[in-house]
DRENFI-507032 format. One record per residue (C-alpha): residue number from 0; residue in three letters; chain; z, y, x. Coordinates in steps of 0.05 Angstrom, whole numbers, plus 5000, padded with zeros to 4 digits. Layout:
% DRENFI-507032
<pt n="NUM" res="ALA" chain="A" zz="Z" yy="Y" xx="X"/>
...
***
This chain:
% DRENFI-507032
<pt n="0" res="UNK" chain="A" zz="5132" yy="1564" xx="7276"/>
<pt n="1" res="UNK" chain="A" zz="5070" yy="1540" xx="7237"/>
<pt n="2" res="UNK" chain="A" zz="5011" yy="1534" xx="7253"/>
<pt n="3" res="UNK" chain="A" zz="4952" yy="1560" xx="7216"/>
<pt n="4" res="UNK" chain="A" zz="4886" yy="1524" xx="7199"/>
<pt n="5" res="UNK" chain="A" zz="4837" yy="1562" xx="7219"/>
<pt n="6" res="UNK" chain="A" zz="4779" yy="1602" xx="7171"/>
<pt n="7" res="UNK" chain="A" zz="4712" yy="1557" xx="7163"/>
<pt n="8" res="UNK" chain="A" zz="4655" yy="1600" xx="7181"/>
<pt n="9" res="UNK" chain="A" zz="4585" yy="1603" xx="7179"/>
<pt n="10" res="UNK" chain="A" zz="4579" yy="1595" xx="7256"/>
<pt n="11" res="UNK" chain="A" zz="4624" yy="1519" xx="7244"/>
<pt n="12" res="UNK" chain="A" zz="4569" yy="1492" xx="7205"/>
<pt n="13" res="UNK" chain="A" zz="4529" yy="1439" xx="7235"/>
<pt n="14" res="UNK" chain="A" zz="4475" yy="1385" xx="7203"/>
<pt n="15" res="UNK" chain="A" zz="4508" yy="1307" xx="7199"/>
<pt n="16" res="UNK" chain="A" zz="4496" yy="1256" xx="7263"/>
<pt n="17" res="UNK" chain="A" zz="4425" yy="1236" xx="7248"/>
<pt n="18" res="UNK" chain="A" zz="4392" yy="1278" xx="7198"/>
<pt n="19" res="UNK" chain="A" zz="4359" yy="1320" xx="7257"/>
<pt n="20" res="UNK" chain="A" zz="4301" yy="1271" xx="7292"/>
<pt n="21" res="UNK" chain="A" zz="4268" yy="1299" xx="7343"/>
<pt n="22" res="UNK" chain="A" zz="4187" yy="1307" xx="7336"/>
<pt n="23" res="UNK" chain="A" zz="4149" yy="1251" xx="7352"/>
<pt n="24" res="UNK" chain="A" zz="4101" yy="1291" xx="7417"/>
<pt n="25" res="UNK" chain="A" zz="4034" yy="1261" xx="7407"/>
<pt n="26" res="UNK" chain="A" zz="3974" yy="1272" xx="7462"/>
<pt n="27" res="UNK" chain="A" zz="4008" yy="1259" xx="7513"/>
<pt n="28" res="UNK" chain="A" zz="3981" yy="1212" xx="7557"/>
<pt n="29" res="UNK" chain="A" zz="3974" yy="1134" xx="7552"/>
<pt n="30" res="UNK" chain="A" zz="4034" yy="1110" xx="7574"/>
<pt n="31" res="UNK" chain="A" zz="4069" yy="1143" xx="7506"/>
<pt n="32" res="UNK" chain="A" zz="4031" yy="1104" xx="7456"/>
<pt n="33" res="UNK" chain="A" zz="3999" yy="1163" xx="7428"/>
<pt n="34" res="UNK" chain="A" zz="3961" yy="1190" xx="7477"/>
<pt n="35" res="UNK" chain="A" zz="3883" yy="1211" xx="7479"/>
<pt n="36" res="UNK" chain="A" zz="3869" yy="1213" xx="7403"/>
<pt n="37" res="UNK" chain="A" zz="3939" yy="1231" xx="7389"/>
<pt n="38" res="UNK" chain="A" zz="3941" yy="1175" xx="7334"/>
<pt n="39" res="UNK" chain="A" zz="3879" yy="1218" xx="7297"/>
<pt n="40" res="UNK" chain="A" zz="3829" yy="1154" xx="7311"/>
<pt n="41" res="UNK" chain="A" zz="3753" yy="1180" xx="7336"/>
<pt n="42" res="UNK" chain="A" zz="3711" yy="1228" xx="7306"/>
<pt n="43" res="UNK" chain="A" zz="3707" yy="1252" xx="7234"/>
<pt n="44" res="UNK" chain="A" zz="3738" yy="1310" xx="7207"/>
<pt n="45" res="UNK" chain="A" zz="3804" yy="1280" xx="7211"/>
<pt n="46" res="UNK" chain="A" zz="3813" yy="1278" xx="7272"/>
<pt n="47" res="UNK" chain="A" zz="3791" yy="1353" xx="7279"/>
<pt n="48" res="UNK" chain="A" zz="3846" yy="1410" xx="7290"/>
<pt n="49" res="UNK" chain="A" zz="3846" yy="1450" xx="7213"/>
<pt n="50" res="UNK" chain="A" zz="3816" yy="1402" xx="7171"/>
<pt n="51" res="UNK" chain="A" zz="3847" yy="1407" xx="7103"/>
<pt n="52" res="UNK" chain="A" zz="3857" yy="1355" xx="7054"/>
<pt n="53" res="UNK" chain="A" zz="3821" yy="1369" xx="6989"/>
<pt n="54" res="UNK" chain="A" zz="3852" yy="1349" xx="6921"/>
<pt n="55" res="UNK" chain="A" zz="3845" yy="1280" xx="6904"/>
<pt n="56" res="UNK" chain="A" zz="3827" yy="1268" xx="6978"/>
<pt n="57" res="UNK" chain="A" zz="3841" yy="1194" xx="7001"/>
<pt n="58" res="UNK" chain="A" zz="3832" yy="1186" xx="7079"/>
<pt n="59" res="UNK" chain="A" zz="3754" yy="1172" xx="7061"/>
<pt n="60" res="UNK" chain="A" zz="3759" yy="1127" xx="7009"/>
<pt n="61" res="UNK" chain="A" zz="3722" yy="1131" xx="6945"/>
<pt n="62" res="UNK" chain="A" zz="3768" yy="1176" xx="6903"/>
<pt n="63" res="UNK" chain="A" zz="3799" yy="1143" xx="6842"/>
<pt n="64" res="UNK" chain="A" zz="3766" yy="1204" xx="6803"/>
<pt n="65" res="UNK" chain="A" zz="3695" yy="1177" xx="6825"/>
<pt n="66" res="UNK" chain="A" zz="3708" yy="1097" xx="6821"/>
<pt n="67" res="UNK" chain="A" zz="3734" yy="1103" xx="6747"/>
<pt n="68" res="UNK" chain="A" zz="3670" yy="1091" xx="6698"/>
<pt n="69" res="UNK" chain="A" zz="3653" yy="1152" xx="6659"/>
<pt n="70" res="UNK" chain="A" zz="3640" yy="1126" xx="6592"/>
<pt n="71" res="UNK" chain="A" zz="3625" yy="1167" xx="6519"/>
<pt n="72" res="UNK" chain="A" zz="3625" yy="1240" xx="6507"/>
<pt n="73" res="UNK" chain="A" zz="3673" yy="1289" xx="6478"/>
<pt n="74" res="UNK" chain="A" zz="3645" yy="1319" xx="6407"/>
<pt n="75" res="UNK" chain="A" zz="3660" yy="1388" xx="6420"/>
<pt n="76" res="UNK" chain="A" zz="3656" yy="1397" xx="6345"/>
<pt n="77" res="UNK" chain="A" zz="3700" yy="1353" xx="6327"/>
<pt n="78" res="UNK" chain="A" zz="3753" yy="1371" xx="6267"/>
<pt n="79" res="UNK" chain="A" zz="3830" yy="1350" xx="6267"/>
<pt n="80" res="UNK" chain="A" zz="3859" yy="1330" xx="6208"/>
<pt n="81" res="UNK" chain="A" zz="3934" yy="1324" xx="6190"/>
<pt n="82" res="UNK" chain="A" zz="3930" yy="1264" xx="6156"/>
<pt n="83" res="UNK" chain="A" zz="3983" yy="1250" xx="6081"/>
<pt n="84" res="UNK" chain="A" zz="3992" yy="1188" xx="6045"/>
<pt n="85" res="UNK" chain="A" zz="3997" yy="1192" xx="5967"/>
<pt n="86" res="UNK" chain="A" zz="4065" yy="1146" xx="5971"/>
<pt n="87" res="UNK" chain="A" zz="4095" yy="1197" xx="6016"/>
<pt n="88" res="UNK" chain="A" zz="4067" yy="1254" xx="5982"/>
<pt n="89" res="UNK" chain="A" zz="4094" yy="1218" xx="5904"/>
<pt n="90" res="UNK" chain="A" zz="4165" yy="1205" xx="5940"/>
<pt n="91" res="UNK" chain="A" zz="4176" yy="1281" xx="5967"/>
<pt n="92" res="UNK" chain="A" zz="4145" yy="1323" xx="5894"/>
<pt n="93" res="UNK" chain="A" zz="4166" yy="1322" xx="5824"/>
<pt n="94" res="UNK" chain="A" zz="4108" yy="1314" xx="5775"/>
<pt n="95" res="UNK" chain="A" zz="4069" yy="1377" xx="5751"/>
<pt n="96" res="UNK" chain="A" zz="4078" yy="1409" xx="5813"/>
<pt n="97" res="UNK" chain="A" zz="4013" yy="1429" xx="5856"/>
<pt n="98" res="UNK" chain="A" zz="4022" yy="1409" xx="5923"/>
<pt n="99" res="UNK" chain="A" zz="3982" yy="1455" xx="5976"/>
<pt n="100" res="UNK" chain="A" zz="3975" yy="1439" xx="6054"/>
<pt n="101" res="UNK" chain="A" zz="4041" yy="1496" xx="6057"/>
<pt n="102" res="UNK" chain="A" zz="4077" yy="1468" xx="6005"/>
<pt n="103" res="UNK" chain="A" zz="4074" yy="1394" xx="6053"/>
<pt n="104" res="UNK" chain="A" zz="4082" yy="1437" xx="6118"/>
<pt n="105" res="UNK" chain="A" zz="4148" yy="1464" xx="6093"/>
<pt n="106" res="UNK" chain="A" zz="4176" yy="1389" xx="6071"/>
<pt n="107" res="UNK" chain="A" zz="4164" yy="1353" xx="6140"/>
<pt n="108" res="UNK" chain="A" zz="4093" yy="1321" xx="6115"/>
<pt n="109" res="UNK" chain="A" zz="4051" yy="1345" xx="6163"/>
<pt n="110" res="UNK" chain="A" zz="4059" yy="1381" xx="6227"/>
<pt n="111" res="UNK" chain="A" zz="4067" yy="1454" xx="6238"/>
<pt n="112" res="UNK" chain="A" zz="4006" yy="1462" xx="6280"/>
<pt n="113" res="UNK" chain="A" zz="3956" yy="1424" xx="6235"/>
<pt n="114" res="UNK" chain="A" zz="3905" yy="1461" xx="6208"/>
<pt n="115" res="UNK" chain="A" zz="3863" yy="1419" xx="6162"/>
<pt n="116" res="UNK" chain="A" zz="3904" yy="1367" xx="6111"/>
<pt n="117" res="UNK" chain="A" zz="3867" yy="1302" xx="6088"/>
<pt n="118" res="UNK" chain="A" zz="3898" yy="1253" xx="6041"/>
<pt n="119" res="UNK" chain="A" zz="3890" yy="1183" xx="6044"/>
<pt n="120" res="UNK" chain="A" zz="3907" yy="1130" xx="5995"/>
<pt n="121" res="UNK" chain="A" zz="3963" yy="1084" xx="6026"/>
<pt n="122" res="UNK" chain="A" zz="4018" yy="1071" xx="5973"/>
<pt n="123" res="UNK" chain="A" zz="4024" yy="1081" xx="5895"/>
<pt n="124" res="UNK" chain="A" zz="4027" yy="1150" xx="5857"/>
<pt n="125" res="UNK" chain="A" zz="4055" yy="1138" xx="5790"/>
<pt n="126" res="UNK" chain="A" zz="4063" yy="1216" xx="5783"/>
<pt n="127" res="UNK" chain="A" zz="4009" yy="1269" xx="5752"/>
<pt n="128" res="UNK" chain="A" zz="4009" yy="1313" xx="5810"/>
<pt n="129" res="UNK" chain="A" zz="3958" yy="1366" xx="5840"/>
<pt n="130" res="UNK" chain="A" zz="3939" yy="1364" xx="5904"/>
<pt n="131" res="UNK" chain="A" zz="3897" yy="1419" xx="5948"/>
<pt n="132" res="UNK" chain="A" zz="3876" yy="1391" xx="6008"/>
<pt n="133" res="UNK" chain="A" zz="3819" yy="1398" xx="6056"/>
<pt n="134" res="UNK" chain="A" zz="3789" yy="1322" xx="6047"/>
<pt n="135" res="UNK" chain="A" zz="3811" yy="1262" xx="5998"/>
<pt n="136" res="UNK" chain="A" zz="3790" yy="1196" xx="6011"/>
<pt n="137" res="UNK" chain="A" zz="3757" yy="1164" xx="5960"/>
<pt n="138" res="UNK" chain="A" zz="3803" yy="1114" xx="5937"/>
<pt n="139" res="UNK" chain="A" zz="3868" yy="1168" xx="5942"/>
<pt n="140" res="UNK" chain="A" zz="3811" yy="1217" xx="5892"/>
<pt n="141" res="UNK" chain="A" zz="3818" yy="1159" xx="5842"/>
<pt n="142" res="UNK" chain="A" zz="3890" yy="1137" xx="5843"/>
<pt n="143" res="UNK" chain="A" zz="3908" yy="1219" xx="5842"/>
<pt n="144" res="UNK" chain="A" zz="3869" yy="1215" xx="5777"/>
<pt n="145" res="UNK" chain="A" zz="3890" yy="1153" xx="5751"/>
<pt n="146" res="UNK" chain="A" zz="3953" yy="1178" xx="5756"/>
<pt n="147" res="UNK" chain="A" zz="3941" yy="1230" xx="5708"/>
<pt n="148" res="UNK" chain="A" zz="3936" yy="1284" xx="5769"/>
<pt n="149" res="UNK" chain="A" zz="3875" yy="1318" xx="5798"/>
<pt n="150" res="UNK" chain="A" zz="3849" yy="1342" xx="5864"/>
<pt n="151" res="UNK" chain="A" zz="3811" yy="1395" xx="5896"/>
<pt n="152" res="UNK" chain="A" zz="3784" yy="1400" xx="5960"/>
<pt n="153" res="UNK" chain="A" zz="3795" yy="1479" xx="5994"/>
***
């Protein structure tokens, strides 16, 4: 006759040899070490029962957030631009076409979320194309034209 394993139940479980560790007792009395005090040194709110650690909190020294310099402002009127080059914008359209900030959106030119488009003048244009745009530098204004194309600013 064979016998049968038993069923593993919930009540078999038990953690693995050394993962449970006992609490370390502090306060009490000298001969453990960690008596008195309990390890919480004198005075100060650290060693007081419910004191609470405040973000960025660092056992009383300066904070990083106060020892870092604060340097400069943040322009709060500040406008993003998506920023083209003519090369890029030459190598993606045929000539004759007008290019708008959608028109480069939809092609991978500039990023979905960009608002504003300016053009700037890295690269050749050899094709008379025109280009809508929120800004043109100067020097993309005149190749654009040079090329044959034109500009205008929305």
């Amino acid at each position: 006759m064979e016998k049968k394993d038993k069923a593993f139940g919930l009540h078999d479980l038990r953690p693995s040899d050394g993962s449970k560790k006992r609490a370390f007792r502090v306060g009490r009395g000298q001969g453990s070490g960690n008596g008195k005090t309990a390890g919480r040194g004198h005075k100060g709110a650290q060693s007081r029962s419910g004191f609470k650690f405040k973000r960025g909190f660092e056992g009383g020294q300066m904070p990083l957030h106060r020892r870092v310099p604060k340097r400069g402002f943040t322009n709060i009127f500040r406008v993003e631009f998506a920023v083209v080059n003519v090369d890029r914008i030459a190598e993606v359209f045929d000539a004759g076409t007008v290019v708008t900030p959608e028109l480069l959106r939809q092609n991978g030119l500039v990023a979905r979320g960009a608002e504003k488009v300016k053009v700037l003048a890295s690269g050749d244009i050899a094709k008379a194309l025109t280009i809508k745009a929120h800004k043109f530098s100067g020097k993309a204004a005149e190749k654009i034209a040079a090329a044959g194309g034109s500009t205008e600013v929305l």
